[in-house]
C-alpha positions, 0 to 999 in steps of 0.5 A, a space after each residue: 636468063 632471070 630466075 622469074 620474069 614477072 609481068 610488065 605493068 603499067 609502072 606509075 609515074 615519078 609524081 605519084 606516092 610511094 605506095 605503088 599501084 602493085 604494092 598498093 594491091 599487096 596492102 588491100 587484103 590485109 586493110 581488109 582482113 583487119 577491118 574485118 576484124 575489128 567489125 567482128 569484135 564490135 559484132 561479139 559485144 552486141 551479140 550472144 556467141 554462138 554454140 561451139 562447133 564440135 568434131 568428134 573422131 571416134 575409134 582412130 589410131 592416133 600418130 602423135 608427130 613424135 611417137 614411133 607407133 601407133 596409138 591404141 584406139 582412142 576417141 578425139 574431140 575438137 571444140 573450136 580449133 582446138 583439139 578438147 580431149 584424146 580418150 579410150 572412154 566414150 567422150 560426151 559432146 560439150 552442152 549446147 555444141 553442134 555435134 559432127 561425129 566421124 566414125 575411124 573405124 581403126 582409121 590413123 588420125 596425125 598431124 596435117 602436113 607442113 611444108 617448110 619451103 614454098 613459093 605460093 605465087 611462083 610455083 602456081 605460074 610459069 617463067 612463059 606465064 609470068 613473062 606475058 605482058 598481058 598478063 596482070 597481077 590480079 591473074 597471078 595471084 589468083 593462080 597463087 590462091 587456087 595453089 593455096 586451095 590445093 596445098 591444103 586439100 594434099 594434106 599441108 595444112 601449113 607452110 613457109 613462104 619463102 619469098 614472093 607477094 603472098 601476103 594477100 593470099 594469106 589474108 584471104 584466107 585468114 579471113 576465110 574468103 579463100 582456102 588453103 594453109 596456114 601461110 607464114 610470109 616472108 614478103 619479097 626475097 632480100 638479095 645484093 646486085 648480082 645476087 641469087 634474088 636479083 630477078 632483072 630482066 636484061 633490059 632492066 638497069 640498076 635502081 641506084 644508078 637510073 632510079 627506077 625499080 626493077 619489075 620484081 621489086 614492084 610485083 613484091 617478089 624480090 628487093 635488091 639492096 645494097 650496103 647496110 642502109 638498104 638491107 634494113 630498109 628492106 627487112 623493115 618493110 617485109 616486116 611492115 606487110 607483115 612478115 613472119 620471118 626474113 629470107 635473105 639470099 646468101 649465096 648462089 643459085 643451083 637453078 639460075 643460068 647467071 648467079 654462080 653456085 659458089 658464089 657467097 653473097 652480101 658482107 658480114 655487116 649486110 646480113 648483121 643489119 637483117 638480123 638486127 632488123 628483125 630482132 628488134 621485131 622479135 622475129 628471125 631472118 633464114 638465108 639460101 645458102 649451099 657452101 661452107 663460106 656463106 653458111 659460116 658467114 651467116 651463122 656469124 651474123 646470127 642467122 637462126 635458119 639455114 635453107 639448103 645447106 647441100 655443099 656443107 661439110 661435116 664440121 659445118 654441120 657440127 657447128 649449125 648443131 652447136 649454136 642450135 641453128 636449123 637446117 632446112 634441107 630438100 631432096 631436090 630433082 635433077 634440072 629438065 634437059 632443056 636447061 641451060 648445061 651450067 643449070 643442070 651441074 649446079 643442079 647435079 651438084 646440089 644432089 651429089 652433097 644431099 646424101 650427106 648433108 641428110 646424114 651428117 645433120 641426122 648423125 649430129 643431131 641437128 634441127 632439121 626441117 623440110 621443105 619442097 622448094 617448087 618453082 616455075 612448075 606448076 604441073 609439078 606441085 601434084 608432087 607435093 606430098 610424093 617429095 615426102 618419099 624420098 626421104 625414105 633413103 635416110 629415115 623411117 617413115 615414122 622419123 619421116 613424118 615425125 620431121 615433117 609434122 612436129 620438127 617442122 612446127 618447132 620453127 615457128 616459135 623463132 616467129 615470136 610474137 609474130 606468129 599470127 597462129 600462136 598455138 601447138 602445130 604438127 601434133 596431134 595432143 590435147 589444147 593443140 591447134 586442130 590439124 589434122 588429117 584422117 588416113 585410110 591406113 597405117 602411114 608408119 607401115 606405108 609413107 605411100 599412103 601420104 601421097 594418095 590423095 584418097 588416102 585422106 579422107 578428112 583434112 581439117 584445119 583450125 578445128 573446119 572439115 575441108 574434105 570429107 569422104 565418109 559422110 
């Protein structure tokens, strides 16, 4: 059974345009956002600006997202969407801002959250969901957008999107016509026939031979390409929607019945092609791969992330070290017991290789990242900011926040100049972006407090409150 069933629409007839209906509906949001933009800069050179907004946190503790303690307290002030100053003295108002103040009361002021490894369409639906043939696009997406809304209010005020049509989500909220994270896209997964993203249906034949493309590849949720000519193809439309980064599948799948986990994916060249592609835009390609052949492979071509990396051995993990590459780990879950039995091992086996992988990557002092990697399981994403928990086996919890603050904004920079949020993310210092969140507690004492959603009583993001419980 298919990793992902996507809905089956109306595909468009053999006459009509190459933008498709479906990716048509992936383009609008971003048409608009940039319409709204450019209405917004006429807007600026007819009109006076108008007063800056400030937010002034006052006697918080603060977790800088690299400090193993706490800050004395201090008082923080936002201007715009960037935090002003951090001060032991009182702090003024700028002149002429309108002024919300937030008493702390010895309260921890830290980073917002970042999660590394996300599926914003995917993890909002399930397969039952998304195989409805009734269901539409629009329906999906909008299950996608409300997910996005309640990322953001467990604290993440940023994530990867690694894989799937999430480029509309994004604009809509960029635009401010709906909530959520700071989203960096990857468009739709790159996989080979055969491949760890090849999502067909059993009904579905190959695009090459009878020429008709997949459902997944017209949703946006997955490109099958073969040989050099259609990976950069692929990679270059990504990048055309307008893509921070290139996922490609390297290797097999630990949550899929067909694809083995052993199994490593796409020739030397293939995935040379991807990184060529996208280093020509000045951005980077990150690969799902779990084994030593795929991930060496990778790294041979030039791949700047790994995602997963469980079933590496020590020597493989010094090697990611040296050429200075990330590794972006999970501590993922056992496969429910309704899966098929050849799931449920892949899965075991990833779990069993976690433990070292954490270790090693800690010992050799790789670049670490962390993510979630939810799918299919939208009862599950309540459990978003408890995963932060697990990571107590192998770090304490000012290492664990550390990592999933500052590490995990170190790469975005690997973004270049397609980083759509230039500027300093998972600290809390001053000319940083203002994420931030207000925690009723000491979190380097108690991780737990992160997964109480009482617990935060502010969540800002980009210098605008979205929960406030101390008014």
């Amino acid at each position: 059974m298919p990793w992902i069933h996507p809905p089956r629409p109306n595909l468009a007839p053999e006459s009509e345009p190459s933008l498709s209906p479906a990716r048509l509906r992936l383009a609008l949001p971003s048409l608009l956002a940039l319409a709204l933009g450019a209405g917004a800069a006429v807007a600026a050179t007819t009109a006076p600006a108008a007063p800056p907004s400030a937010v002034l946190f006052e006697q918080v503790r603060v977790f800088d997202g690299k400090s193993d303690r706490l800050s004395a307290p201090v008082n923080v002030l936002v201007v715009g969407n960037k935090i002003q100053s951090i001060s032991a003295a009182p702090i003024a108002a700028p002149a002429g801002a309108t002024l919300t103040r937030i008493a702390g009361n010895g309260r921890t002021l830290m980073p917002g959250l970042i999660d590394n490894h996300v599926h914003i369409v995917m993890t909002a639906s399930t397969q039952a969901e998304m195989a409805d043939p009734k269901a539409s696009f629009a329906s999906i997406e909008a299950r996608g957008a409300e997910e996005a809304k309640q990322m953001l209010l467990r604290g993440f005020t940023t994530v990867r999107d690694l894989g799937g049509p999430g480029f509309g989500i994004k604009a809509a909220i960029d635009s401010g016509k709906a909530v959520g994270p700071r989203i960096y896209p990857s468009g739709a997964m790159i996989s080979q026939t055969s491949g760890h993203g090849d999502s067909r249906l059993p009904s579905e034949r190959s695009r090459r031979f009878f020429g008709k493309p997949s459902i997944g590849e017209e949703m946006g949720f997955n490109f099958i390409a073969d040989g050099r000519d259609e990976v950069l193809t692929a990679t270059r439309e990504n990048l055309r929607f307008g893509a921070t980064q290139i996922k490609v599948m390297a290797g097999g799948g630990a949550a899929t019945a067909y694809d083995p986990l052993d199994v490593t994916q796409y020739t030397l060249d293939e995935l040379k092609a991807a990184v060529e592609a996208a280093e020509d835009w000045n951005t980077y390609v990150t690969v799902h791969a779990y084994t030593v052949r795929s991930v060496r492979r990778a790294l041979d071509a030039g791949v700047k992330v790994i995602e997963h990396g469980q079933l590496l051995d020590e020597d493989t993990i010094k090697l990611l070290a040296a050429k200075g590459a990330f590794l972006s780990l999970q501590a993922l879950d056992p496969a429910p017991a309704t899966a098929p039995a050849n799931v449920r091992e892949k899965k075991d086996e990833v779990i069993r290789g976690t433990d070292n992988a954490f270790k090693w990557a800690k010992a050799h002092q790789v670049k670490l990242l962390w993510g979630t990697d939810f799918l299919f399981l939208p009862a599950q994403n309540k459990n978003q900011a408890r995963e932060l928990l697990k990571l107590q086996r192998w770090f304490t919890p000012a290492q664990a926040l550390k990592l999933v603050t500052y590490d995990n904004a170190q790469v975005f920079a690997l973004s270049g100049p397609r980083n759509p949020y230039p500027g300093r993310l998972g600290e809390v210092s001053e000319g940083a972006l203002a994420d931030v969140l207000l925690v009723d507690g000491d979190p380097l004492a108690r991780l737990d407090l992160i997964a109480e959603p009482g617990k935060l009583v502010v969540i800002m993001k980009d210098g605008k409150i979205y929960k406030n419980t101390l008014k």
